[in-house]
N, C-alpha and C positions, 0 to 999 in steps of 0.2 A: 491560664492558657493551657498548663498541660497539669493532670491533675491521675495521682496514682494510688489506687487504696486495694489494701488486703494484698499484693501480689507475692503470689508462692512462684517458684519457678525449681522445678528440679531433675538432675541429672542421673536418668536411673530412680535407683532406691534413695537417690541422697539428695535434699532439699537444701537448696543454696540460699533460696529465698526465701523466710518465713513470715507472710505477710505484713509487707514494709507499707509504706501511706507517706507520701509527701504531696509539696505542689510548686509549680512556677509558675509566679504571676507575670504578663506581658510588661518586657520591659527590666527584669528581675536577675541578678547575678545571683544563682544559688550553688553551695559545694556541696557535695557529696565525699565527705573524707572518711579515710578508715586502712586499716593495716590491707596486705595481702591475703588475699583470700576471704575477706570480706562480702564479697557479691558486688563489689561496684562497675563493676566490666561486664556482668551479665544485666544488672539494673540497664542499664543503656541499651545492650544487643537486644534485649525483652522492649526494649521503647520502641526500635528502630524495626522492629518485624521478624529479626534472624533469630530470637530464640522464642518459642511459644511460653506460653503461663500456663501452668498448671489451675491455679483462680486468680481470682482478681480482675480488676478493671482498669483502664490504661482512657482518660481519657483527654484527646486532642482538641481543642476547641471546641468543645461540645459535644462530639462526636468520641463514639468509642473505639478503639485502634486495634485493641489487645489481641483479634483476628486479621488485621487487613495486611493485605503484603506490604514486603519491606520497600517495594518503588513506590505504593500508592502512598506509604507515609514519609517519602522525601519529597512527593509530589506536592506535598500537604504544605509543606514550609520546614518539617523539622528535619534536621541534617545534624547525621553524626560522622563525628569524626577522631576515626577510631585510633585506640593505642599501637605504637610502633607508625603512625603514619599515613601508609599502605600505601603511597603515592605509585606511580606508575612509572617503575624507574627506567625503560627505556624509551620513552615517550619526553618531548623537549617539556620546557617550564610552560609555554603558550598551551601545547596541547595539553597537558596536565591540566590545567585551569578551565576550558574547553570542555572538559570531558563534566566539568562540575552543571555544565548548564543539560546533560542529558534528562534533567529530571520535569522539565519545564516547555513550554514554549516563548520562545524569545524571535530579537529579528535582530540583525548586525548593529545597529546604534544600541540594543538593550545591554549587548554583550561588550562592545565597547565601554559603555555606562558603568560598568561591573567591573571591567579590565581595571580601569580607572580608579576605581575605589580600592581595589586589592592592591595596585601598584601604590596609590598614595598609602596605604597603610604600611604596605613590607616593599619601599621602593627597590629593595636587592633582586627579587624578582625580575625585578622592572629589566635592572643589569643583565641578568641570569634565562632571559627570556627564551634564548635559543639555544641553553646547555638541555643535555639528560637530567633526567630527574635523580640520576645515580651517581653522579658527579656533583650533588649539592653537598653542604655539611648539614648535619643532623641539624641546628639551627632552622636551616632555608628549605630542607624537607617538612619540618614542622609550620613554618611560613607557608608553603606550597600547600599541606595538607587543609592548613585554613582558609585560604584563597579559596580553594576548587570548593570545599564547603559553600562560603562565601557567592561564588558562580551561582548558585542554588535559589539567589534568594532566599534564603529561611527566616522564618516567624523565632526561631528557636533554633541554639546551636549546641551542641552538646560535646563536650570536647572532652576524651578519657586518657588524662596522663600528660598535658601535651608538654610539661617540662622533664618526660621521661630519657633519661641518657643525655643533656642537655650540660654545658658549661651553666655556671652562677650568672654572669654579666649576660648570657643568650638567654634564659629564666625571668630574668630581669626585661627584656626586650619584648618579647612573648606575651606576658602577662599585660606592660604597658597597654599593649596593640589590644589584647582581649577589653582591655580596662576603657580604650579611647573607642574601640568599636563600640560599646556599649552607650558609651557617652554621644557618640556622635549618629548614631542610627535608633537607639533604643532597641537592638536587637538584644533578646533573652538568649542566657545561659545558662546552662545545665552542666559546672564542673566536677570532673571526679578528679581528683587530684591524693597523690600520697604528698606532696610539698605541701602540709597542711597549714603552715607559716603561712604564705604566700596565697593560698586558696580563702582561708579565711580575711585576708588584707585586703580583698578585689570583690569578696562575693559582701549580699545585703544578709540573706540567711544561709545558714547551713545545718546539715541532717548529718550524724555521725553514725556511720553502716559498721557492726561489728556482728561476724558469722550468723549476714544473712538478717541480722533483726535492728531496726533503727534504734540504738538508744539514749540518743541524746538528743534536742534539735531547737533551735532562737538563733537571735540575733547573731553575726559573726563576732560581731564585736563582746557579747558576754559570754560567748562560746570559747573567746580568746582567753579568758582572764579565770576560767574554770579551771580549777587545780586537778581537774580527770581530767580536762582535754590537754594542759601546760606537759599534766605528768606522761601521757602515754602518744603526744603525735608532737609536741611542741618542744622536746628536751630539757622538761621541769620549766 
């Protein structure tokens, strides 16, 4: 489904990306783990249209993205959803979620259909309908940030950080919801995550990004039990 090879991307004189190659197949939980400053937040923004490539190919169902604007590729199906949130905080929880269907056409039972599905997954929402989006707790912002995704219809969701600033037990809540969306829709994921515990538990594969060059990448599960991935994201 989404498929990326060679991609440089750099900032100035200084290349973040030194041509990384992965892929996600329809239907596919993949991590993208790796320290700070790794390139995992630009990986995404270069998916999503906000930062350009230097080379490399980016492509979307068949189709190649790596130029197209960053609406015509939420148009497409894939939706990101970026680190810190970015919700719309003085817009209620209803219009927050609302605002996720801009990228489409839809008709009032579509969006109904959609309410529905976001509310059964994060029913706090549901509660939460008619507060600010600035009066939620980081929890129910990061719920709201996936919702309005969600709103989107997407083929693919690409989610960077979302257990960032987050309690353990709301971590725990988060990922379930990721883990049951998947199950229950067969929507793909595209996670970047530093909780690499937890990223590798939910995802099928994972690529390990260190400055900019992929070098590790298989199954989650033998990527668990790798004495370089235990030692340097897992706590030995």
């Amino acid at each position: 489904m989404l498929k990326v090879e060679n991609l440089r991307v750099s900032y100035g004189h200084i290349e973040v990306l030194k041509g990384i190659s992965f892929s996600v197949e329809m239907g596919e939980i993949v991590a993208l783990i790796g320290g700070n400053g790794a390139g995992k937040t630009t990986t995404l923004s270069t998916i999503s249209g906000l930062i350009r490539p230097s080379a490399g190919t980016i492509s979307w169902k068949g189709e190649n993205i790596q130029n197209a604007a960053a609406e015509a590729i939420v148009g497409s199906g894939l939706a990101h959803c970026p680190e810190g949130r970015r919700i719309f905080p003085g817009l209620t929880v209803r219009e927050n979620l609302i605002t996720g269907t801009a990228s489409r056409s839809h008709n009032r039972r579509e969006v109904d259909q959609d309410l529905a599905l976001v509310f059964d997954l994060f029913p706090r929402l549901k509660e939460r309908l008619k507060q600010r989006g600035w009066s939620l707790s980081g929890g129910e912002q990061q719920m709201l940030a996936i919702g309005r995704a969600l709103m989107g219809r997407p083929s693919l969701l690409m989610l960077d950080e979302p257990s960032l600033g987050l309690a353990p037990i709301v971590i725990e809540q988060v990922f379930d919801r990721i883990r049951e969306l998947n199950r229950r829709t067969g929507l793909g994921v595209l996670l970047v995550e530093q909780n690499s515990a937890m990223a590798l538990e939910i995802a099928s594969r994972a690529f390990v990004l260190e400055t900019g060059v992929i070098t590790l990448s298989g199954p989650s599960a033998v990527l668990a039990d790798d004495p370089r991935i235990r030692e340097a994201y897992l706590g030995g």
